[in-house]
N, C-alpha and C positions, 0 to 999 in steps of 0.2 A: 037215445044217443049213446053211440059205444065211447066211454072214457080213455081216455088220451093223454098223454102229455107232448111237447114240443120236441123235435127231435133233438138230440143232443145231450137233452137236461134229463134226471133218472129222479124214481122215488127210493127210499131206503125204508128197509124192514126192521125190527128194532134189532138184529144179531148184527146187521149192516153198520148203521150206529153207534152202538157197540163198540166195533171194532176201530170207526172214524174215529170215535174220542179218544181210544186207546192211542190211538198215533199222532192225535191232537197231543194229549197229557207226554207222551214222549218229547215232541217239540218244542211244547211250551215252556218243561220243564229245562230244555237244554239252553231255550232263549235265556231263560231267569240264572239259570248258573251263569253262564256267562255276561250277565249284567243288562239287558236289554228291558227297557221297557214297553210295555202297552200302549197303541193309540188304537184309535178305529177313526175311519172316513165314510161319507155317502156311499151307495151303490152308486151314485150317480153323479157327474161331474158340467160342466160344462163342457162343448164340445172345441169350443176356442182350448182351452185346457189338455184335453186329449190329442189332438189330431196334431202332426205335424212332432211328434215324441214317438210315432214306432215304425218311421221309412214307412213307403208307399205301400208295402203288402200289408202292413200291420195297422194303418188308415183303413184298408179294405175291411176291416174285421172289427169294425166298431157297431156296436149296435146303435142305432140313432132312436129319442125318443119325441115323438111328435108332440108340436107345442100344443099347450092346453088350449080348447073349444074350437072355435070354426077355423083348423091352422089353414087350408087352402085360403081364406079370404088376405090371408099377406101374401102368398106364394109367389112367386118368380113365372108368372105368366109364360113371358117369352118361353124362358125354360122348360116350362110345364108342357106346349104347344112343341117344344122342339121335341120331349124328352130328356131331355138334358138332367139323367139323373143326380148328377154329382154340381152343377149349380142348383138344383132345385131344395138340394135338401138342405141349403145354409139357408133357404128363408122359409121352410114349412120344421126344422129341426133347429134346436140351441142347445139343446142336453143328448148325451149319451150315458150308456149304462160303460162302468170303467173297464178297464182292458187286462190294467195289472193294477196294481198296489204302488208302482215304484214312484209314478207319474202324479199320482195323487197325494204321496208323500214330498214332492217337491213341491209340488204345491201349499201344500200345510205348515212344511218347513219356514217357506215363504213369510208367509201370512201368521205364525206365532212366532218368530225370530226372536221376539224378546222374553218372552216366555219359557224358551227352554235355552237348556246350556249344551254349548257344547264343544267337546266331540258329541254329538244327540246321539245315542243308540236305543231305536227304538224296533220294538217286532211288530208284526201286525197279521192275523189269523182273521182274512175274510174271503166274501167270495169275489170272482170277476168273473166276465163273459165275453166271449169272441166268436164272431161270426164266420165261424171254421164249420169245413166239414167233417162231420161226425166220423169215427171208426174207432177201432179198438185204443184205449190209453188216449184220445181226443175226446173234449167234450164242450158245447156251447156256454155250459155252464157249470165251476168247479171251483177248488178251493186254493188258495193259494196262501204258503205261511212264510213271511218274510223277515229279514233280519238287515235293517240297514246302519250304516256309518255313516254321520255327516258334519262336519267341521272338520277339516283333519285329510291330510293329503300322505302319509302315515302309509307305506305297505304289512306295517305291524299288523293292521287290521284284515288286508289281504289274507296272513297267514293264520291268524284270528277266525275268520268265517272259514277257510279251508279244512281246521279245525273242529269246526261247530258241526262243518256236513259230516267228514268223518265221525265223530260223535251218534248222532241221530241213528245215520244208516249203521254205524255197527250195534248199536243199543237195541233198534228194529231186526236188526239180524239179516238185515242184507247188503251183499257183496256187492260192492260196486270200486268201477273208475273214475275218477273225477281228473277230469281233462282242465287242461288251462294253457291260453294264450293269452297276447294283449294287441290290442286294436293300434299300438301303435306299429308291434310286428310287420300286422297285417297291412298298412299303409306302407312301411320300408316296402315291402313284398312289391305294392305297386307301384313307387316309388323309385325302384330299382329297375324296375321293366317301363318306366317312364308313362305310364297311365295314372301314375296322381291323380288326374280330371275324372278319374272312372274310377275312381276308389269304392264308392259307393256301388257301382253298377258288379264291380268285380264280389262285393263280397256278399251282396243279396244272393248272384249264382253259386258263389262258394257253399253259402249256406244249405245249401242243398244237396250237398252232395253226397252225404250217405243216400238222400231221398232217390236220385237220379241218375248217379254216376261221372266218371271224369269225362268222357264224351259229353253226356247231354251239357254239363257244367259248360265245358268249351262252347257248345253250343251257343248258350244261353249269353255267354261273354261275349259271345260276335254277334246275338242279336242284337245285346244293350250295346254295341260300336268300340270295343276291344277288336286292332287285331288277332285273330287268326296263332301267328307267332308266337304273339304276346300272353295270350290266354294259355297255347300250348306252355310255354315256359312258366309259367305259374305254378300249374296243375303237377310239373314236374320237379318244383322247388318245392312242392309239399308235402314230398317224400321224405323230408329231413327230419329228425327224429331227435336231436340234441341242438341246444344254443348256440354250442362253439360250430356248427357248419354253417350256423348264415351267417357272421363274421365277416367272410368275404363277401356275402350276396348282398351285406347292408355297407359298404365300403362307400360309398357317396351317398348313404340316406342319415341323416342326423335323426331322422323321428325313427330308425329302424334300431339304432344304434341304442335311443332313449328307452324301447319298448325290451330290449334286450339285458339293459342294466335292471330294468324294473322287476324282470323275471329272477334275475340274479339275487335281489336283493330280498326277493319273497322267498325263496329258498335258504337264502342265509336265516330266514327266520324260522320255517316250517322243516327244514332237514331238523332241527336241534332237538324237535319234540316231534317223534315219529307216529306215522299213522298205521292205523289197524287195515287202509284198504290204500287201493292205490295209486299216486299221484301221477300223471302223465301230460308230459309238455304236448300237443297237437296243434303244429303250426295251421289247421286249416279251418280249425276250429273259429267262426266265426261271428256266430250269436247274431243276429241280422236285425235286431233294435238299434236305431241308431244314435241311440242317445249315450253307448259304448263308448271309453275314452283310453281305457287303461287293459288291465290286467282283465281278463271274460274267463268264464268257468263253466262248465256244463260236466254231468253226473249219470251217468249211464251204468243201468243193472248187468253185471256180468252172468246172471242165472237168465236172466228172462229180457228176450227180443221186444223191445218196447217203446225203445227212444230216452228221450232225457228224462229224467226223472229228478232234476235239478238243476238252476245253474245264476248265474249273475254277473257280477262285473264294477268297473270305476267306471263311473259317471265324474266329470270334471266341472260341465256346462248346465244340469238340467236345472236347476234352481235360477241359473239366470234369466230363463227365458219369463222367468215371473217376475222380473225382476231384483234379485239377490243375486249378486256376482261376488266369487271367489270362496265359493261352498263346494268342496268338494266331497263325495260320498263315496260308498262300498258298499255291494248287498249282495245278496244270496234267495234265490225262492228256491221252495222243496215243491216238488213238482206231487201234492197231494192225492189225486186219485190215481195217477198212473202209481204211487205207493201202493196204496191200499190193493190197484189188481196186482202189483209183483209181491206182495204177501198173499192174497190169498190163493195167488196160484202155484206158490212156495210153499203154502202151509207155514205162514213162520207168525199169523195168532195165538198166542197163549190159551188153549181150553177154558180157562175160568175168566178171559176178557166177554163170552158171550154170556154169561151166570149174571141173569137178573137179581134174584134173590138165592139165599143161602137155604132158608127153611120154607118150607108150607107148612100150613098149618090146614089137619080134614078133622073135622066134627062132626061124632057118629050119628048125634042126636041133635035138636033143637038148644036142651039144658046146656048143651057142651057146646053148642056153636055160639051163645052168648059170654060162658067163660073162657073159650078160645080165643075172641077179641078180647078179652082183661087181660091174656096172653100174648096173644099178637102185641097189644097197645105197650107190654111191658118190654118186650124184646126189642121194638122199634123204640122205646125212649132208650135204651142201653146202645143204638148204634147198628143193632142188628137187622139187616135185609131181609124181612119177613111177607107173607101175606097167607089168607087166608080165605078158603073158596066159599061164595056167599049164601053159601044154604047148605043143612044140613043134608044132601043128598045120598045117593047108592055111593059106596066104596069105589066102585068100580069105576064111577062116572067123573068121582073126584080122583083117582091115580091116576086116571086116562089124561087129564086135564093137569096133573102133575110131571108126567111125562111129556108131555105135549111143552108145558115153558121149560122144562128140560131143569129142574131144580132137584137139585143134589141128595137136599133131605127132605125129606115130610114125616111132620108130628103129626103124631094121632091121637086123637081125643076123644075118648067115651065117658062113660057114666064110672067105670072104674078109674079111670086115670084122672076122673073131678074129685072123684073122693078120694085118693089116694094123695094125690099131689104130685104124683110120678106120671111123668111125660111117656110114650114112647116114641123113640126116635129113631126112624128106618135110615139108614143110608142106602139112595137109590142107586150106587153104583156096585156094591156088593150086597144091599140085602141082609145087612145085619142089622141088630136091633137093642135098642138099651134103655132102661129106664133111666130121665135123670129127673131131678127137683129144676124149676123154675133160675133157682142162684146158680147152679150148676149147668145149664141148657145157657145160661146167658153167660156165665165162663168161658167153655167151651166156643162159642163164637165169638167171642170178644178177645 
């Protein structure tokens, strides 16, 4: 059998790794400065839980997990006999694999409410899976590191996470924009054009619109039953570029009006503490979760054609549906693997993030390759990244093998440097060479 894996889903090499943690330890460490804690959830949720929390595309991309043993013996016959795939699978599926983090943390919020205080800020570094298709900066299955707000209707925190992104991506060393509108805009938007009732239909085609363009958008708005007119005049009020032009265009929309002061007042907060990249209003911007209530944000690479590479939003409603009303939240995901491809096709890894160990350690002989380990064993109690190749072999066979993990130094060890007590320590990047003592060799690294 030639081995495989699923498409979507990748293995990683240890320089691969490596580099994941590097951006993990970047993150995590920005969550902790700004006060966020730790939780972790299932991979897997109920699908009562999931479904009906990501609008109708994002239902589509649920992975369903079939119930344990003979699951056909409950199945939905009719169903099964029709086809009928989407009744069939509420009675041969009860669980899915999770979609996002945001969903499952409403959930949790739920369900420990007396346990935590709050405003609750908490982060959460795991994976999720979606039944997308594959291509470049897509994947079925990836990582996603979150930061949410919950108790607390607060735009402080708005300018807070806007904050936190700026952080990260300048820390990682990349350029990016980070876009921001509010869902209430976008309903003034329809509101104004008098399709309210198609609010939803309007902004699922919005969402698309870098994917497809202002044509197919219109299109796709008179498919879901938008006039024609009405679509056209949308696509043309989304040219506006600053708050004070839809002013007149929200003149009879109260939620247009609300979604407007909102933006204002997150600016009153984030103009006062300036960012290193760059903040942009984009009325069309439209996040197509619709569990969206407030202020959405999304984060795009200025170096590299990719897509988002971040974004989030106010949630107002999602804790209710579990029953908990009047919890309102804030969050933000970093959009983790499409990271990691716009660094490394950047080049913006640090050299010494892929440096397993600092030393090797070659032993010319048998005698030296047993006091090499009372070496090795001494450098690793002090802290130091060492290893040690496991036989006394040819020179040649242990620097191939030194070059090969790409290790910086190698000690060398013979019969003179056992009786002498002097190391010698090559640096493999220039090829110079020094004796030191044991205390001094653990100095030196330490």
């Amino acid at each position: 059998m030639k081995p495989s894996i699923p498409k979507g889903t990748r293995d990683f090499l240890p320089s691969q790794v490596a580099k994941r943690n590097y951006i993990f330890s970047v993150i995590k460490q920005a969550f902790q400065v700004y006060g966020y804690v730790p939780i972790e959830t299932p991979v897997m949720e109920k699908l009562s839980t999931l479904t009906g929390k990501y609008g109708e595309e994002g239902d589509k991309l649920l992975f369903k997990i079939l119930n344990n043993g003979d699951y056909l013996k409950k199945a939905d016959k009719t169903a099964l006999e029709a086809g009928d795939s989407a009744r069939l699978v509420s009675s041969i599926a009860d669980r899915g694999l999770r979609y996002d983090l945001t969903v499952p943390f409403a959930r949790f919020v739920t369900m420990y409410q007396n346990d935590i205080a709050f405003p609750f800020k908490r982060y959460q570094i795991q994976q999720v899976w979606r039944a997308d298709r594959p291509q470049r900066g897509r994947y079925r299955e990836f990582y996603q590191c979150d930061a949410d707000v919950v108790g607390s209707d607060s735009l402080m925190y708005e300018a807070e996470l806007m904050q936190l992104f700026d952080k990260v991506y300048a820390e990682l060393g990349i350029k990016v924009t980070i876009k921001i509108n509010n869902r209430k805009v976008l309903y003034g938007l329809a509101e104004s054009q008098g399709i309210a009732d198609k609010f939803m239909e309007m902004t699922i085609a919005m969402d698309k619109l870098d994917k497809i363009g202002e044509e197919k958008v219109v299109e796709e708005m008179v498919g879901r039953g938008i006039a024609k007119e009405k679509a056209t005049e949308v696509i043309k009020i989304l040219s506006v570029s600053s708050l004070d032009e839809l002013d007149a265009v929200f003149a009879n929309s109260e939620t247009g009006k609300k979604g407007l002061e909102e933006l204002r007042t997150l600016h009153s907060y984030i103009d006062k503490a300036p960012t290193k990249n760059t903040l942009k209003f984009d009325i069309s911007l439209a996040r197509g979760l619709s569990y969206y209530t407030g202020c959405i944000f999304e984060v795009e690479a200025d170096d590299v054609q990719i897509g988002s590479i971040g974004g989030g939003g106010r949630y107002d409603n999602l804790t209710g549906v579990f029953g908990l009303d009047g919890v309102s939240g804030v969050g933000i995901s970093f959009g983790f693997a499409r990271i990691y491809d716009v660094m490394e096709e950047l080049g913006l890894f640090p050299d010494e993030v892929t440096k397993s160990i600092e030393v090797f350690i070659m032993a010319m002989d048998e005698a030296a390759h047993v006091y090499s380990f009372e070496v090795l064993s001494s450098l690793r109690a002090a802290g130091v990244r060492a290893d040690l190749y496991p036989s006394a072999a040819k020179f040649k066979k242990q620097m191939k093998y030194a070059n090969a993990i790409s290790a910086p130094y190698t000690l060398i060890i013979g019969s003179e440097e056992q009786a002498s007590g002097l190391l010698t320590l090559k640096n493999m990047s220039t090829g110079d060479q020094e004796k030191l003592a044991l205390a001094e060799l653990i100095a030196k690294f330490s």
